[in-house]
C-alpha distance (Angstrom), angle and dihedral (degrees) to the residues before:
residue distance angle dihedral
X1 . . .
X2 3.74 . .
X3 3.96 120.3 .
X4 3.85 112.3 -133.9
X5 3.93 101.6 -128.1
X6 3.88 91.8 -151.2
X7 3.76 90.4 70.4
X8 3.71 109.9 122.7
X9 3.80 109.6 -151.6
X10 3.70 129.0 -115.9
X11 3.62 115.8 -87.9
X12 3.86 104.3 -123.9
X13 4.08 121.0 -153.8
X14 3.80 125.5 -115.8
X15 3.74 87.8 -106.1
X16 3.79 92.0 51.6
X17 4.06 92.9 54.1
X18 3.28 101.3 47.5
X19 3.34 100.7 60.2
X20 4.14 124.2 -154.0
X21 3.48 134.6 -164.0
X22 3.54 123.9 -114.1
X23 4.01 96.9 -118.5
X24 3.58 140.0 -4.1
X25 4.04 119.5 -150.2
X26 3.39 130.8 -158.4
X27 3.40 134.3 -173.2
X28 4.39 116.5 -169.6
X29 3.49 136.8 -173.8
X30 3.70 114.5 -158.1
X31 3.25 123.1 -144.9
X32 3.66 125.9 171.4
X33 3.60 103.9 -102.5
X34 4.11 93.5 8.5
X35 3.80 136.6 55.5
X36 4.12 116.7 -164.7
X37 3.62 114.1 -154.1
X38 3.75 140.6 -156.7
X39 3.62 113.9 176.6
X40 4.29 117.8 -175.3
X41 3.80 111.5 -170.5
X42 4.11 112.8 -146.9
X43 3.80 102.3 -43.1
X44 3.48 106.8 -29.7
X45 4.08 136.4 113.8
X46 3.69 111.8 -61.7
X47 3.53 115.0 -112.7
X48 4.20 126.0 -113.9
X49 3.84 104.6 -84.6
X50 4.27 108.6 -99.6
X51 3.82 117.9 -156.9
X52 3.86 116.1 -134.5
X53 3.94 130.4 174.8
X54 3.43 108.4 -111.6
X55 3.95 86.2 -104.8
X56 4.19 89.1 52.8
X57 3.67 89.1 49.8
X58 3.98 100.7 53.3
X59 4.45 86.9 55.0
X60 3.54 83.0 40.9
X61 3.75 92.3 52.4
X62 3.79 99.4 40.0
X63 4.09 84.7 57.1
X64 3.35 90.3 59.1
X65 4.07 95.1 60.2
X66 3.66 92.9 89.9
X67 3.88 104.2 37.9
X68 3.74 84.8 74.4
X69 4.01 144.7 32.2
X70 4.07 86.9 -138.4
X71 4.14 130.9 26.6
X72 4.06 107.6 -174.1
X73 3.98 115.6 178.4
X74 3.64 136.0 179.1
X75 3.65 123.1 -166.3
X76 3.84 142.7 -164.0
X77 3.79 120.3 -153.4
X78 3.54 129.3 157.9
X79 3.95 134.2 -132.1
X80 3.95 116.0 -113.9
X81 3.21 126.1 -121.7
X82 4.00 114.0 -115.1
């Protein structure tokens, strides 16, 4: 099959070049003065855990908003003792 070399190609939207994936996990411990992180994007390996103040993670968090359509998290923190 021969390509015709006049083609023009197909305009793509904004949306459609930069791509997104489908669903970002995360999965944070929460410490008082620490968060540990593991983040999986759609089905793929999870990544090493990263460490963030709680102040690091919220601008890391807010960066993630438009790698992916959906961010879901679940958490597990502890109550101090007083």
């Amino acid at each position: 099959m021969m390509k015709n070399q006049n083609q023009t190609p197909t305009p793509t939207s904004h949306e459609q070049t930069e791509a997104k994936a489908e669903v970002i996990k995360l999965g944070i411990d929460i410490h008082q003065r620490q968060y540990v992180v593991v983040a999986q994007t759609d089905n793929e390996t999870m990544r090493s855990p990263r460490g963030f103040t709680p102040e690091e993670f919220v601008v890391w968090a807010r960066q993630l908003k438009g790698k992916a359509r959906r961010i879901v998290a679940c958490y597990e923190g502890r109550g101090t003792k007083t």
